[in-house]
BABAVEX-928728 format. One line per field, with one value per atom (N, C-alpha, C): atom name; x, y, z; residue in three letters. Coordinates in nm, 3 decimals, always signed. Layout:
at = (CA	...);
xx = (X	...);
yy = (Y	...);
zz = (Z	...);
aa = (ALA	...);
# end
This chain:
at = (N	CA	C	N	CA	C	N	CA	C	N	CA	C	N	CA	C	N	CA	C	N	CA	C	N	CA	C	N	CA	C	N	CA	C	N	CA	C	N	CA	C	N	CA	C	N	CA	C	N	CA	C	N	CA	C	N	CA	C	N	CA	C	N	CA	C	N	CA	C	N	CA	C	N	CA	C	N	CA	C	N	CA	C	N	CA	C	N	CA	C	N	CA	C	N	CA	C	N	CA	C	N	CA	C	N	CA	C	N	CA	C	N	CA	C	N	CA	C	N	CA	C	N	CA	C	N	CA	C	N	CA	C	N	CA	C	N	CA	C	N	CA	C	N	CA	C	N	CA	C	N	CA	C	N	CA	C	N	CA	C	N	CA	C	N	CA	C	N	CA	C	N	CA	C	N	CA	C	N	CA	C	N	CA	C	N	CA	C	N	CA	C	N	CA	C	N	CA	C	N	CA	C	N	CA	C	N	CA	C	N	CA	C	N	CA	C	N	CA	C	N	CA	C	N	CA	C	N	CA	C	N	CA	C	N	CA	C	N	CA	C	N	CA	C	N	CA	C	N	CA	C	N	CA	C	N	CA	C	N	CA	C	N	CA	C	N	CA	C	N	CA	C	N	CA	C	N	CA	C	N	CA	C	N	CA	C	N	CA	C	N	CA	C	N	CA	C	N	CA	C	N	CA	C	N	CA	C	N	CA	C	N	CA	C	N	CA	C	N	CA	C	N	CA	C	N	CA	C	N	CA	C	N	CA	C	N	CA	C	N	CA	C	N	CA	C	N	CA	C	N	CA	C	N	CA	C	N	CA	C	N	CA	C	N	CA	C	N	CA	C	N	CA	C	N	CA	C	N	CA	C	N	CA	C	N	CA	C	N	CA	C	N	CA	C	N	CA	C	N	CA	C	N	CA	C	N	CA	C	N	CA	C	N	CA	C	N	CA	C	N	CA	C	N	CA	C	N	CA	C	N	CA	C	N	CA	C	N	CA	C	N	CA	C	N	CA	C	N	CA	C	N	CA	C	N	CA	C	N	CA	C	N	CA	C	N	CA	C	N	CA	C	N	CA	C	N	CA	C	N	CA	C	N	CA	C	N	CA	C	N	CA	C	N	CA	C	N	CA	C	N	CA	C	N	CA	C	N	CA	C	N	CA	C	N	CA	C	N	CA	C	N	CA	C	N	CA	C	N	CA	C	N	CA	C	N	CA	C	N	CA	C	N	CA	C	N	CA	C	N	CA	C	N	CA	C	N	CA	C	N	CA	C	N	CA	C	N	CA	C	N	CA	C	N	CA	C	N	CA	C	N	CA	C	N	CA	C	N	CA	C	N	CA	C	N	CA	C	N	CA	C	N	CA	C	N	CA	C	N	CA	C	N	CA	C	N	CA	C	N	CA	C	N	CA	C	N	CA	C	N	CA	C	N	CA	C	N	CA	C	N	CA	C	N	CA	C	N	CA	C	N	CA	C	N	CA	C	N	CA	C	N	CA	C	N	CA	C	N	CA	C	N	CA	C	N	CA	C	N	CA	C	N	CA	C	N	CA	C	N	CA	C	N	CA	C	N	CA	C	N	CA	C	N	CA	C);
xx = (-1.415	-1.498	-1.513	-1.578	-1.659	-1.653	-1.567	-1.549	-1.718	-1.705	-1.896	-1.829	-1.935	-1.910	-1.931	-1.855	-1.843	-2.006	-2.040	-2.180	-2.172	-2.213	-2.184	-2.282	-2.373	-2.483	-2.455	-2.370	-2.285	-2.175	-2.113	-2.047	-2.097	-2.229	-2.287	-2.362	-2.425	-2.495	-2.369	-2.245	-2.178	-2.117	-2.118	-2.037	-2.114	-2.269	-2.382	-2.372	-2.358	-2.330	-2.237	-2.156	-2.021	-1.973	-2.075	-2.101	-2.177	-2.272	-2.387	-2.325	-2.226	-2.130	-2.059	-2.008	-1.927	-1.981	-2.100	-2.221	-2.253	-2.243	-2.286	-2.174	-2.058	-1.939	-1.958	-1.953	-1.924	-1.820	-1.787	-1.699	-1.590	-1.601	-1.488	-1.461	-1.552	-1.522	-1.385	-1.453	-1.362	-1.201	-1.187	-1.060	-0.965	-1.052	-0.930	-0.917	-1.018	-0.916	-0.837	-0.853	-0.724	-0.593	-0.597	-0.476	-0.394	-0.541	-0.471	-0.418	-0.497	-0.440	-0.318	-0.258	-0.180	-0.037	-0.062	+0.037	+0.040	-0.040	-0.042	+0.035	+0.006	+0.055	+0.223	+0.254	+0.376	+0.462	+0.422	+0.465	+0.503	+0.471	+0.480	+0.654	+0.723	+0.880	+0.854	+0.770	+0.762	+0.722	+0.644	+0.675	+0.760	+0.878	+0.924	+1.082	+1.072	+1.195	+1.170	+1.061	+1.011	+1.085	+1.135	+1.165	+1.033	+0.964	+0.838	+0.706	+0.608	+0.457	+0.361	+0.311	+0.178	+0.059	-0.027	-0.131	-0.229	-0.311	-0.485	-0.519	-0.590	-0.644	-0.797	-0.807	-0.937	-1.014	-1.151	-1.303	-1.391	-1.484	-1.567	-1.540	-1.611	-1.594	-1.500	-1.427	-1.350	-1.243	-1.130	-1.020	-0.908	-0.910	-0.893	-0.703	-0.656	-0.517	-0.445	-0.487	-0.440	-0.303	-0.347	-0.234	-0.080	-0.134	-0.030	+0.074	-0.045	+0.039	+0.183	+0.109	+0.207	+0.323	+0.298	+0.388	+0.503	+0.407	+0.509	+0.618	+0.538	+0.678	+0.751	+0.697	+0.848	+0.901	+0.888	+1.010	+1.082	+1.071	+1.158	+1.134	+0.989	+0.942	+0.889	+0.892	+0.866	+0.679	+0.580	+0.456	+0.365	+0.329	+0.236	+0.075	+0.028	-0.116	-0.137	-0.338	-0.370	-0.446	-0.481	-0.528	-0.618	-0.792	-0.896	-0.885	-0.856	-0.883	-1.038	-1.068	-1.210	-1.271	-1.170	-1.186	-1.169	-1.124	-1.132	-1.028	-0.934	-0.803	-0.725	-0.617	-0.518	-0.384	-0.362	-0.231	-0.208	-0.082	-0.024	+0.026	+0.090	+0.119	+0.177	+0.339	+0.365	+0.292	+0.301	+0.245	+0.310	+0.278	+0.373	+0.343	+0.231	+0.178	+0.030	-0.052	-0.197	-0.206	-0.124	-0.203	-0.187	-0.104	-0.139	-0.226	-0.292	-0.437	-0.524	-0.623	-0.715	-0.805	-0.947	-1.067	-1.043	-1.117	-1.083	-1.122	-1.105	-1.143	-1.291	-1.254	-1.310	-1.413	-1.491	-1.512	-1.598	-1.682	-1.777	-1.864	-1.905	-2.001	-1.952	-1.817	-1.723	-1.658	-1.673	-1.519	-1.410	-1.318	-1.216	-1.101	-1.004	-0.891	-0.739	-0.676	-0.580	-0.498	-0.340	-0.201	-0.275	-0.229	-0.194	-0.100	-0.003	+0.152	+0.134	+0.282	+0.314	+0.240	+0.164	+0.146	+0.249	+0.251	+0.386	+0.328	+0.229	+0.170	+0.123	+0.024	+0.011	+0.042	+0.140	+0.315	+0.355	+0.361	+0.466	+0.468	+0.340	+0.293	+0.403	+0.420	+0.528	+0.685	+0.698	+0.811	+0.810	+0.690	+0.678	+0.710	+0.751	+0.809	+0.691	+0.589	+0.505	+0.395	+0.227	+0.104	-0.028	-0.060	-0.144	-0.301	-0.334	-0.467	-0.600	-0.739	-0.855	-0.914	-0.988	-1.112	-1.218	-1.256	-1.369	-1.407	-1.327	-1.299	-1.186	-1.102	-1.022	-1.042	-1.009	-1.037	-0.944	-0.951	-0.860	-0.733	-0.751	-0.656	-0.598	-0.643	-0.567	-0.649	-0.750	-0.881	-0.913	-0.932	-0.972	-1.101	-1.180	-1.328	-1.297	-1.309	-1.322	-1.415	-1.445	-1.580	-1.653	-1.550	-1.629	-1.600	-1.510	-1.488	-1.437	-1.334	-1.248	-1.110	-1.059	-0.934	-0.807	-0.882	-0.745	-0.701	-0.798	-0.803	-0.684	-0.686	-0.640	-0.497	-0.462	-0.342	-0.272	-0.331	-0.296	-0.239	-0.314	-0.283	-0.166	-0.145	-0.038	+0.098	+0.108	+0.180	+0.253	+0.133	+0.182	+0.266	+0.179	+0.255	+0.397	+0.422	+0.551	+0.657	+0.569	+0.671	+0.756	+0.639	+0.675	+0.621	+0.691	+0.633	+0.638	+0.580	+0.567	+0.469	+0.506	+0.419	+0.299	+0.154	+0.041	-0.073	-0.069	-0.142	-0.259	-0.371	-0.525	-0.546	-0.555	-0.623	-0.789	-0.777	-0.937	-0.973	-1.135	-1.140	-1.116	-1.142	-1.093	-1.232	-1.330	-1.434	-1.445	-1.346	-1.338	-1.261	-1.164	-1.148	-1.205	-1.229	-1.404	-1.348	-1.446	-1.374	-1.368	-1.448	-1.441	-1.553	-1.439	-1.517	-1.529	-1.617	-1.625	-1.552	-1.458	-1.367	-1.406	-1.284	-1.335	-1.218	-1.154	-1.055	-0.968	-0.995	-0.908	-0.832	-0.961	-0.873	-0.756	-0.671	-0.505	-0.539	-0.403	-0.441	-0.333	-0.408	-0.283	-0.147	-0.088	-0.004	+0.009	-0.084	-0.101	-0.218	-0.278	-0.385	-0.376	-0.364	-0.354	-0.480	-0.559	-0.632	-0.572	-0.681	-0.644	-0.594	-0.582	-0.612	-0.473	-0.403	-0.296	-0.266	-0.167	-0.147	-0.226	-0.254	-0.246	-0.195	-0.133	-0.028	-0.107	-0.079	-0.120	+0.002);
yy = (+6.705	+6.669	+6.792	+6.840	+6.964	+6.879	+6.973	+6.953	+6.970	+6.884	+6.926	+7.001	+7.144	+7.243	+7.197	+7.289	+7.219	+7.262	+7.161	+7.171	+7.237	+7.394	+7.441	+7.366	+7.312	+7.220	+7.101	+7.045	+6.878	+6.921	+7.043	+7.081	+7.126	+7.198	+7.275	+7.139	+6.992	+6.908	+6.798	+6.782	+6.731	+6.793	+6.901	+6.971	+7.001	+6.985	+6.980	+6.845	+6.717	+6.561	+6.577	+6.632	+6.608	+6.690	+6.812	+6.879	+6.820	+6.788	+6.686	+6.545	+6.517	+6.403	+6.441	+6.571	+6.584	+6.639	+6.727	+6.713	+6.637	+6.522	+6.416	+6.350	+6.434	+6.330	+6.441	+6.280	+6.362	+6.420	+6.491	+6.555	+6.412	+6.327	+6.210	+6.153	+6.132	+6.076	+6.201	+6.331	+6.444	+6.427	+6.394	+6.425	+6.264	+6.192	+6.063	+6.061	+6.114	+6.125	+6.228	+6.336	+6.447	+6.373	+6.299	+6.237	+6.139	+6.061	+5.977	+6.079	+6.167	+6.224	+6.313	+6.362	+6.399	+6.321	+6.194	+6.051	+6.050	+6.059	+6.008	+6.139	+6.258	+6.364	+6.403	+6.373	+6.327	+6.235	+6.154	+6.045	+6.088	+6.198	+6.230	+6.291	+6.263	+6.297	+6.456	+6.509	+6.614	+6.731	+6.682	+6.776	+6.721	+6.623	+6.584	+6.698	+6.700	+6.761	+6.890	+6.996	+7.133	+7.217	+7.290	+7.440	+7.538	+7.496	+7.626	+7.553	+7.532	+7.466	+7.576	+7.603	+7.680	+7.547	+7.608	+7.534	+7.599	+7.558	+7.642	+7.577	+7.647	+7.619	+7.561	+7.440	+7.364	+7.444	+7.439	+7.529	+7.396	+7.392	+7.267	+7.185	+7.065	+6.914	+6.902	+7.028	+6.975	+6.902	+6.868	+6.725	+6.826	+6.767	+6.856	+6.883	+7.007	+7.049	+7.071	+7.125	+7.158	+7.107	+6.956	+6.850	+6.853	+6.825	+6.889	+7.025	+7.129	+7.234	+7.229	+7.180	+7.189	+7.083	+6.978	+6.833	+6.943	+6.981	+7.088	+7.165	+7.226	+7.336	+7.270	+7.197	+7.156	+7.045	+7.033	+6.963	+7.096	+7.194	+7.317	+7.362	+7.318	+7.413	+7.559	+7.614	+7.762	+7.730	+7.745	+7.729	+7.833	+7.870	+7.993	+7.984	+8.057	+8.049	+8.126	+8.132	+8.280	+8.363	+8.424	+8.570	+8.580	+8.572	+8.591	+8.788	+8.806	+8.930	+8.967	+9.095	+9.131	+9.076	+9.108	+9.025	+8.870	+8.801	+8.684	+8.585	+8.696	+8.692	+8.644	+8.553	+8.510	+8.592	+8.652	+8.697	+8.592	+8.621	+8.455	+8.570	+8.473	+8.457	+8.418	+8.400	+8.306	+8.237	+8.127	+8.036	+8.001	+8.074	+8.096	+8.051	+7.879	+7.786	+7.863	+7.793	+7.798	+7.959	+7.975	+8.088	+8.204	+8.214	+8.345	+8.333	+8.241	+8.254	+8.317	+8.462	+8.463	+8.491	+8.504	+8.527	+8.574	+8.575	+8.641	+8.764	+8.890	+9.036	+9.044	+8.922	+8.920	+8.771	+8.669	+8.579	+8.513	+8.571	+8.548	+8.428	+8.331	+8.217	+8.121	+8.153	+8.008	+8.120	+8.088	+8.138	+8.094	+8.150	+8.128	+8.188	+8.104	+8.143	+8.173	+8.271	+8.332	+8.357	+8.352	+8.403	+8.557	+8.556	+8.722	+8.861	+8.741	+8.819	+8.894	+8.938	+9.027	+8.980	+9.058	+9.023	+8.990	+8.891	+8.895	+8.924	+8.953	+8.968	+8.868	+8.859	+8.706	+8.633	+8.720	+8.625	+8.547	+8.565	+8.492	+8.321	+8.272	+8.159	+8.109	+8.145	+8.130	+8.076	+8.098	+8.077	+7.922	+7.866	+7.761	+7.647	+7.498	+7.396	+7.331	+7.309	+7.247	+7.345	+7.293	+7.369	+7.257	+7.295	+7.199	+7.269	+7.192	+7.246	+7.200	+7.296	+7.259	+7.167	+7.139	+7.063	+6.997	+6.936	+6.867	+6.745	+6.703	+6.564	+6.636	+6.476	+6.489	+6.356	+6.371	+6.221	+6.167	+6.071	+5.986	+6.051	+6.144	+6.226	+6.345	+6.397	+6.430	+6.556	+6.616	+6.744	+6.729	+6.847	+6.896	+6.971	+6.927	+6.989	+7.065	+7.282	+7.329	+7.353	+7.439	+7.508	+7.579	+7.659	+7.737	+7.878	+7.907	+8.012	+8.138	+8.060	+8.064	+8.152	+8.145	+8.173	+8.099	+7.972	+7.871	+7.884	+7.882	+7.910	+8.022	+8.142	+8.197	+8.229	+8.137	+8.059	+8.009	+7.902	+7.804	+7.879	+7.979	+8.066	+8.133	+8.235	+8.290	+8.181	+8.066	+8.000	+8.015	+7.957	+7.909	+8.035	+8.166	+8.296	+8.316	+8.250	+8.287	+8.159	+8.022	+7.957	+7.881	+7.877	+7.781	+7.700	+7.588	+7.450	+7.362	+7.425	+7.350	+7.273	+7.137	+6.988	+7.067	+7.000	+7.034	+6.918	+6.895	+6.784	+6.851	+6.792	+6.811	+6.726	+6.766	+6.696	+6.657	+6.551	+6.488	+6.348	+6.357	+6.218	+6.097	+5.973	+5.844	+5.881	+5.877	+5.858	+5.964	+6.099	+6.175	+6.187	+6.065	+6.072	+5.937	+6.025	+5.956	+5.962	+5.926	+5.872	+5.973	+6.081	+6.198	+6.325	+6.425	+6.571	+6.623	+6.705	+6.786	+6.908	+6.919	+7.010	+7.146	+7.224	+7.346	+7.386	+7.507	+7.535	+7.569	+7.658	+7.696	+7.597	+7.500	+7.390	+7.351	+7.283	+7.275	+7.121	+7.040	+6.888	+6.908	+6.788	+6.833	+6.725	+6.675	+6.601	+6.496	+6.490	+6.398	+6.463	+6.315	+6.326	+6.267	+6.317	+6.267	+6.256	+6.124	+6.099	+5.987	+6.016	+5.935	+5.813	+5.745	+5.646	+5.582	+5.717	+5.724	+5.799	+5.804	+5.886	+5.826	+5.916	+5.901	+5.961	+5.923	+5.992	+5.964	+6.091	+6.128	+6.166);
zz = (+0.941	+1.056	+1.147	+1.172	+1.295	+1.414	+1.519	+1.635	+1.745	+1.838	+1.844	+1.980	+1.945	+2.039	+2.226	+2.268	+2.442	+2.506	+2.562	+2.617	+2.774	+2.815	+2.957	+3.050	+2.975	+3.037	+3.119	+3.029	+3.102	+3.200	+3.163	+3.295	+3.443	+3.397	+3.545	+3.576	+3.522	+3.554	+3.650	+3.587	+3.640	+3.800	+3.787	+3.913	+4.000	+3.960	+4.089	+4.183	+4.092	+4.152	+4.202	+4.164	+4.205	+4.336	+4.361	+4.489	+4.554	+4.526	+4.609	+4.694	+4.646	+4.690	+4.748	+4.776	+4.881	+4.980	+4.943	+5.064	+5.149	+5.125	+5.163	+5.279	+5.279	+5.332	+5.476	+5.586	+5.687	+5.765	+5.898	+5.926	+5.940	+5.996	+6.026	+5.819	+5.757	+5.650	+5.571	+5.591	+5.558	+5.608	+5.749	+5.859	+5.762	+5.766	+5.746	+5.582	+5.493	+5.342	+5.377	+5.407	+5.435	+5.466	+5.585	+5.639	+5.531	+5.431	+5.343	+5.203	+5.203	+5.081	+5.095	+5.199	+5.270	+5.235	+5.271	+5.273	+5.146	+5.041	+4.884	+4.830	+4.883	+4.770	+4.816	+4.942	+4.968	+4.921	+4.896	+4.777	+4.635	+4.600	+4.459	+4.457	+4.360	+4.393	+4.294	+4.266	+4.201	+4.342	+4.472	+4.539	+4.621	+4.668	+4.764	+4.685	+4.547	+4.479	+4.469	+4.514	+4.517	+4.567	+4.546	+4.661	+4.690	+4.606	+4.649	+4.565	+4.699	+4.611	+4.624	+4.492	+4.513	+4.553	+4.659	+4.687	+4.747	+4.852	+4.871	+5.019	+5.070	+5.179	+5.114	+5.170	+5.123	+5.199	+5.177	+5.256	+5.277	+5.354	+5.344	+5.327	+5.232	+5.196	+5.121	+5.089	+4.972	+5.028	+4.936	+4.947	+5.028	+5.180	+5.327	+5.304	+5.279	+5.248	+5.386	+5.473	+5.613	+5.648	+5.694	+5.752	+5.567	+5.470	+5.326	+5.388	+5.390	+5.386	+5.505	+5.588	+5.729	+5.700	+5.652	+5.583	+5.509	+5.432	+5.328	+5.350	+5.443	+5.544	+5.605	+5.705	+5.792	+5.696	+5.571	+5.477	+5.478	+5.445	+5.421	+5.270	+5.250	+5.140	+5.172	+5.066	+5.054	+4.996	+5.081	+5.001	+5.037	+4.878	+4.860	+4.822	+4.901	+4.869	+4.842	+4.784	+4.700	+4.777	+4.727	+4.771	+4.662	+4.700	+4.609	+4.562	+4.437	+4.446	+4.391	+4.424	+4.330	+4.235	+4.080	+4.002	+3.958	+4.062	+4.115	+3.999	+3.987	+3.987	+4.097	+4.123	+4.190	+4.234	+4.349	+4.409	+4.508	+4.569	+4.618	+4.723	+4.845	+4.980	+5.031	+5.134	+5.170	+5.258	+5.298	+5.415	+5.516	+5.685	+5.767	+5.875	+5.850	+5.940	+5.950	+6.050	+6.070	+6.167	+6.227	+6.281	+6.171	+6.079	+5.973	+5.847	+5.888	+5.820	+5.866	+5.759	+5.839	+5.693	+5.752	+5.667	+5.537	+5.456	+5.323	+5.330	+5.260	+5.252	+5.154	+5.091	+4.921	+4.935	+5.052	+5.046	+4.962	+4.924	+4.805	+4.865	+4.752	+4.851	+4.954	+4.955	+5.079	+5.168	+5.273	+5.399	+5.348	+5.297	+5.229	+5.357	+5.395	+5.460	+5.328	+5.391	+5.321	+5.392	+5.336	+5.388	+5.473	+5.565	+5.597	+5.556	+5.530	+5.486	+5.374	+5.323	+5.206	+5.135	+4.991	+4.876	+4.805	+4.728	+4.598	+4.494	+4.427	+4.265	+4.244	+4.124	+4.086	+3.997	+3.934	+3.889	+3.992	+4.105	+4.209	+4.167	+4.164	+4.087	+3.978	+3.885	+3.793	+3.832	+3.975	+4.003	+4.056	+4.113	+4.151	+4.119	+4.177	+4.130	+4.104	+4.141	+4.144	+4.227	+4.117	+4.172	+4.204	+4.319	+4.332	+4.336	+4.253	+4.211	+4.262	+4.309	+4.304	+4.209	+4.204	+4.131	+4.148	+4.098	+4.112	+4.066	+3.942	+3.875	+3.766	+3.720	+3.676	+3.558	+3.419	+3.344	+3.298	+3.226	+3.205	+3.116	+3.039	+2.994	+3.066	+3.191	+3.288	+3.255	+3.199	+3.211	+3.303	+3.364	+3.470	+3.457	+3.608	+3.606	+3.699	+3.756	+3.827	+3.861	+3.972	+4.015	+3.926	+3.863	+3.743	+3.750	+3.833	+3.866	+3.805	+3.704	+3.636	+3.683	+3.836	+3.904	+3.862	+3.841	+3.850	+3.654	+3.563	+3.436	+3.410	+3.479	+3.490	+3.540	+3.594	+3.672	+3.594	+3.507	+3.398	+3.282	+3.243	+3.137	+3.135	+3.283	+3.348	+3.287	+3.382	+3.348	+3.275	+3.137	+2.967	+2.950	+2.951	+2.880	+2.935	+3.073	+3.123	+3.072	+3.015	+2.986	+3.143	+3.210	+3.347	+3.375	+3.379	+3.368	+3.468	+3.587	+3.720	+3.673	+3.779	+3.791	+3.860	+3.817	+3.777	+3.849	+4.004	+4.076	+4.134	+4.082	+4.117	+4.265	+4.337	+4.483	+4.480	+4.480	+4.470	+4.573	+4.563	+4.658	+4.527	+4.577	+4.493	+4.374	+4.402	+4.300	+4.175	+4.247	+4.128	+4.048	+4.011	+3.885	+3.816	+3.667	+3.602	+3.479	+3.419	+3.222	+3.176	+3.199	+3.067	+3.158	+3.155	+3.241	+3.026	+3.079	+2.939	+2.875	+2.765	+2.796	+2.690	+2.708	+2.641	+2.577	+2.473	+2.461	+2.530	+2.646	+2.775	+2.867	+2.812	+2.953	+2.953	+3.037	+3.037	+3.109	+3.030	+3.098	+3.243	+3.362	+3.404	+3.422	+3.513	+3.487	+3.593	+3.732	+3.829	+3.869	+3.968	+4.069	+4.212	+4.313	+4.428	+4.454	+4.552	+4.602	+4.720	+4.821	+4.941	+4.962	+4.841	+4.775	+4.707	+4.635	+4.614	+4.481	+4.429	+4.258	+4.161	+4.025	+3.936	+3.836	+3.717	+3.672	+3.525	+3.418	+3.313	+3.229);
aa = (UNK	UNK	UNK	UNK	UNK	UNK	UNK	UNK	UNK	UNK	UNK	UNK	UNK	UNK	UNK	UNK	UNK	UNK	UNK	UNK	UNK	UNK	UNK	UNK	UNK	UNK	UNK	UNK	UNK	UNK	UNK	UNK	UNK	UNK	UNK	UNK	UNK	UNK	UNK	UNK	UNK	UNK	UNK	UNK	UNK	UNK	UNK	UNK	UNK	UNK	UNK	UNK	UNK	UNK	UNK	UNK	UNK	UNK	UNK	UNK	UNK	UNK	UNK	UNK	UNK	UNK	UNK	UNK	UNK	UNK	UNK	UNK	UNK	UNK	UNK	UNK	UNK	UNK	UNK	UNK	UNK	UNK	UNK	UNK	UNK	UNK	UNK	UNK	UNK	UNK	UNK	UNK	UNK	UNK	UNK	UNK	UNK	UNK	UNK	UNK	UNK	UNK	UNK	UNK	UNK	UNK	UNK	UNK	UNK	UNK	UNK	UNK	UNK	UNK	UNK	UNK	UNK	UNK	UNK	UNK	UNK	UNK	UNK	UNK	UNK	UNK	UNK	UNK	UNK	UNK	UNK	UNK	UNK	UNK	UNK	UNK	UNK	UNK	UNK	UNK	UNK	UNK	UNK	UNK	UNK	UNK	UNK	UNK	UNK	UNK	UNK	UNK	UNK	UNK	UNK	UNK	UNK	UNK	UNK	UNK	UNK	UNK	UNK	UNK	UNK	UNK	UNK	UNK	UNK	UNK	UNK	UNK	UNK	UNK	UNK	UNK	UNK	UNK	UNK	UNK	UNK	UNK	UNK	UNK	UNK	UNK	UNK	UNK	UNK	UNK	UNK	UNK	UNK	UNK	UNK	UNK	UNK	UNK	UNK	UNK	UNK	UNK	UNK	UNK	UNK	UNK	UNK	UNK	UNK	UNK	UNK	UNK	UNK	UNK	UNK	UNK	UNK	UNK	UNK	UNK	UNK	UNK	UNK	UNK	UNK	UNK	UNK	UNK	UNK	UNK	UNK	UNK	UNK	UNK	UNK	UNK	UNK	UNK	UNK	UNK	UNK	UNK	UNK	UNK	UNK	UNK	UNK	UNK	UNK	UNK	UNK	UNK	UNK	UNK	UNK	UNK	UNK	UNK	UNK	UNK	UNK	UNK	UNK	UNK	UNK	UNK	UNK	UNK	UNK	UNK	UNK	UNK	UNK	UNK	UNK	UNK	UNK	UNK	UNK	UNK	UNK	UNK	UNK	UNK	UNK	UNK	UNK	UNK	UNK	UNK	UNK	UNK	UNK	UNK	UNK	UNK	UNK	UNK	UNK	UNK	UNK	UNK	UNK	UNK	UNK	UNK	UNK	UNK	UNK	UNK	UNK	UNK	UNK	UNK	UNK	UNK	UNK	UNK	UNK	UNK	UNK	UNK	UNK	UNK	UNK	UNK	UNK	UNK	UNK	UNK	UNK	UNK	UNK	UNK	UNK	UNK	UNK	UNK	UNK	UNK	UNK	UNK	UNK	UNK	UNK	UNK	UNK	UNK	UNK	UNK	UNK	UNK	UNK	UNK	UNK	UNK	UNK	UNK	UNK	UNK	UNK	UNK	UNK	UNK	UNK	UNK	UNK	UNK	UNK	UNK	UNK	UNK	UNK	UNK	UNK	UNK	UNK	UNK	UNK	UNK	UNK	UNK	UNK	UNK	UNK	UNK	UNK	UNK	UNK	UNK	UNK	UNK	UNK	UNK	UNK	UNK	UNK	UNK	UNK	UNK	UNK	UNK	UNK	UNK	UNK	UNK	UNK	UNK	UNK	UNK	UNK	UNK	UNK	UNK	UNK	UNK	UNK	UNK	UNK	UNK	UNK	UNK	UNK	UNK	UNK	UNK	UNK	UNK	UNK	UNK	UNK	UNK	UNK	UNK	UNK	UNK	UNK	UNK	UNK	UNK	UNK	UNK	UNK	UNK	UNK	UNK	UNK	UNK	UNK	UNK	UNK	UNK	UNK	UNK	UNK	UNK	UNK	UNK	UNK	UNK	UNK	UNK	UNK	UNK	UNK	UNK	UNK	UNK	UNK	UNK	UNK	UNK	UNK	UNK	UNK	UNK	UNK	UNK	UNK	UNK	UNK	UNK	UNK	UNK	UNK	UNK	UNK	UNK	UNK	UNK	UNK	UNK	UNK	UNK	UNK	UNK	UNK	UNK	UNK	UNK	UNK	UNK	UNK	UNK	UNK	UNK	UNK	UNK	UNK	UNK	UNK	UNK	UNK	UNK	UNK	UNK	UNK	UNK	UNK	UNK	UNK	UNK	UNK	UNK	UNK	UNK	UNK	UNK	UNK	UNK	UNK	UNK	UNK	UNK	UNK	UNK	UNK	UNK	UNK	UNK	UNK	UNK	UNK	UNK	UNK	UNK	UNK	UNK	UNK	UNK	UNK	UNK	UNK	UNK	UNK	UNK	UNK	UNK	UNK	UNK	UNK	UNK	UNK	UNK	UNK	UNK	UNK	UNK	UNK	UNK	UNK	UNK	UNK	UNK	UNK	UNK	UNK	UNK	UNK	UNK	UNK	UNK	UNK	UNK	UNK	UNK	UNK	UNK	UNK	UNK	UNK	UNK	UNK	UNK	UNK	UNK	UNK	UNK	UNK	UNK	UNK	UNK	UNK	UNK	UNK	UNK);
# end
């Protein structure tokens, strides 16, 4: 049987709806999933058991990290964010609350906020207990749809080669996770989904 090749078509058609829908959400609809998804990804005993979370400063509509990150720290986690480089490659950061964020160097089509602090490499990632990931939909087998960027791909890969097997939670609103994103060889499943809504586990 021939595997039927991955269609880039059903991916860039899906991740336009799937932007168009969060277009659509306004600034109050944005503020109160943050707060609920916040409450849900706290719940997960994979970061409540962490010493160190890699995670991201959300930009726009996306699924709002802010109120997380800060939850995170004053538990007395160690949490690192990235650092867009050129090649749009991942270096990481500690996170040392809201005022040592600032603009990106490297912003490309989003205002992207970033650690200020030391660089660590973008190994640092590897050391992590748990990574919480972008996306855009997530399916019933736990594939993941990104932007397309291919940063986080790159992340995933890192990982595998180092043989580190931090818990793997996609932050999404409730409607995005869907029966089937379209996958490719690269893709990596992951292993939870927080939504405002609450977990889902794969």
């Amino acid at each position: 049987m021939v595997a039927t090749p991955p269609n880039p078509t059903a991916k860039a058609l899906l991740r336009r709806e799937l932007l168009a829908a969060r277009r659509a959400l306004s600034p109050e609809d944005c503020r109160t999933a943050a707060r609920a998804l916040s409450r849900s990804a706290l719940e997960l005993p994979e970061l409540a058991g962490a010493g160190t979370v890699a995670a991201y400063v959300s930009v726009g509509t996306e699924p709002g990290t802010r109120e997380l990150l800060d939850a995170l720290r004053a538990a007395g986690k160690r949490v690192l964010l990235p650092v867009l480089l050129p090649d749009n490659d991942l270096d990481w950061a500690a996170y040392e609350g809201p005022g040592s964020l600032a603009e990106a160097a490297h912003p490309g089509k989003m205002r992207l906020l970033e650690p200020a602090g030391p660089r660590l490499g973008p190994d640092a990632v590897t050391g992590a207990d748990a990574v919480l990931l972008p996306g855009l939909a997530v399916d019933a087998r736990g594939m993941r749809l990104g932007r397309g960027g291919g940063s986080y791909d790159r992340v995933l890969e890192r990982l595998e080669r180092a043989g580190a097997h931090p818990a793997l939670v996609v932050l999404l609103y409730d409607e995005e996770v869907v029966a089937r994103v379209p996958e490719e060889p690269h893709d990596h499943p992951v292993k939870a989904v927080a939504t405002p809504s609450g977990v889902v586990r794969f």
